[in-house]
N, C-alpha and C positions, 0 to 999 in steps of 0.2 A: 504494500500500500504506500502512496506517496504519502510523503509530509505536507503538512500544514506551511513549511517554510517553499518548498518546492511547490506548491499549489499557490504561493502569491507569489511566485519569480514567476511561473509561467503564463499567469494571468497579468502580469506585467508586462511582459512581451509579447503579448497576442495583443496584447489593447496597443501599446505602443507600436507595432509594426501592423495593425491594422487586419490581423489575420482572417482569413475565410476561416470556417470551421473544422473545414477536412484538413490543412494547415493545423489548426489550433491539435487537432487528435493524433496529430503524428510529431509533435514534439515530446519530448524524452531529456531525463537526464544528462543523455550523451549528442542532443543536437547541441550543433555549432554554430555561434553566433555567426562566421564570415562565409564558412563553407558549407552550411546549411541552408541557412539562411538569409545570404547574399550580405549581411552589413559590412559596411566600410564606408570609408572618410566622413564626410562630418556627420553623416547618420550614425555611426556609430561613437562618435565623440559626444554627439546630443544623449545619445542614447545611456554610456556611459557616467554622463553628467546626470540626466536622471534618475539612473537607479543609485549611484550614490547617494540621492537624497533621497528618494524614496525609501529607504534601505536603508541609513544612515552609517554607509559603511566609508570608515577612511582609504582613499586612493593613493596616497601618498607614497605607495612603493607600486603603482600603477604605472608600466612605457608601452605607451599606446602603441610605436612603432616595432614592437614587439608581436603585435596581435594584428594591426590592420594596416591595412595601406594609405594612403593617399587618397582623396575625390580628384576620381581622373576621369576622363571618358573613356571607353574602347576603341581602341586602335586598332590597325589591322595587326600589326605586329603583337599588341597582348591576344586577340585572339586564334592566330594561329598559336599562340604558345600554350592557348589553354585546351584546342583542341588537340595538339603535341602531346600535350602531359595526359589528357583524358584516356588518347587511342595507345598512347604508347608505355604509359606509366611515367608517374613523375609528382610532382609538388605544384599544378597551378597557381597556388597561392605565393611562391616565390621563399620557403623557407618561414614563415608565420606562425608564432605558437595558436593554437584552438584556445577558445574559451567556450566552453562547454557550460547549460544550463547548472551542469551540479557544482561549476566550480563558481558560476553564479551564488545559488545556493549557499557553499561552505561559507563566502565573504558574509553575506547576509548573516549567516548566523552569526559569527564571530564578531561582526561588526569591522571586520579590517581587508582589505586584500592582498594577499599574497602574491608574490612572485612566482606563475608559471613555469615548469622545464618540460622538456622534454620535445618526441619528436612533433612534428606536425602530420594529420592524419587528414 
């Protein structure tokens, strides 16, 4: 059974990103903020600034360029690199750590965020 804290991060994120329902029932845990769910550049910096407060969790060990990219448009060059990585294996994201709903979660609970490691999936 989910939590109580997982069930207002998720309802957080549906209202904030505006989700359809069928959307809404296939988030999880392990969806990803960037590679799930498309966030980045200043949507995900808005977004970040929100659930901090909503949440009242400190960011203060939070590097955005850690997690997301830039607001850029699609070029034809990023999208041949992402159809590249999709057919042939690889990282479209360019090396990114995930932020994942439950590592959402954990900050919420603790009230602080952590510094991410690991690979990107």
């Amino acid at each position: 059974m989910r939590g109580d804290v997982f069930k207002r991060v998720e309802s957080f994120v549906s209202e904030f990103l505006s989700l359809r329902e069928e959307e809404k029932r296939s988030l999880s845990e392990d969806t990803k903020l960037l590679q799930d769910l498309g966030m980045d550049g200043t949507d995900a910096v808005e977004f970040m600034e929100a659930f901090s407060e909503k949440f009242d969790v400190d960011m203060s060990e939070f590097e955005f360029k850690k997690h997301f990219g830039p607001e850029a448009p699609a070029t034809l060059a990023s999208l041949v690199r992402y159809l590249y990585c999709r057919l042939f294996g690889g990282d479209p994201t360019g090396g990114l750590i995930p932020i994942t709903l439950r590592d959402l979660v954990s900050a919420a609970k603790v009230k602080k965020w952590h510094k991410l490691k690991g690979k990107t999936a």
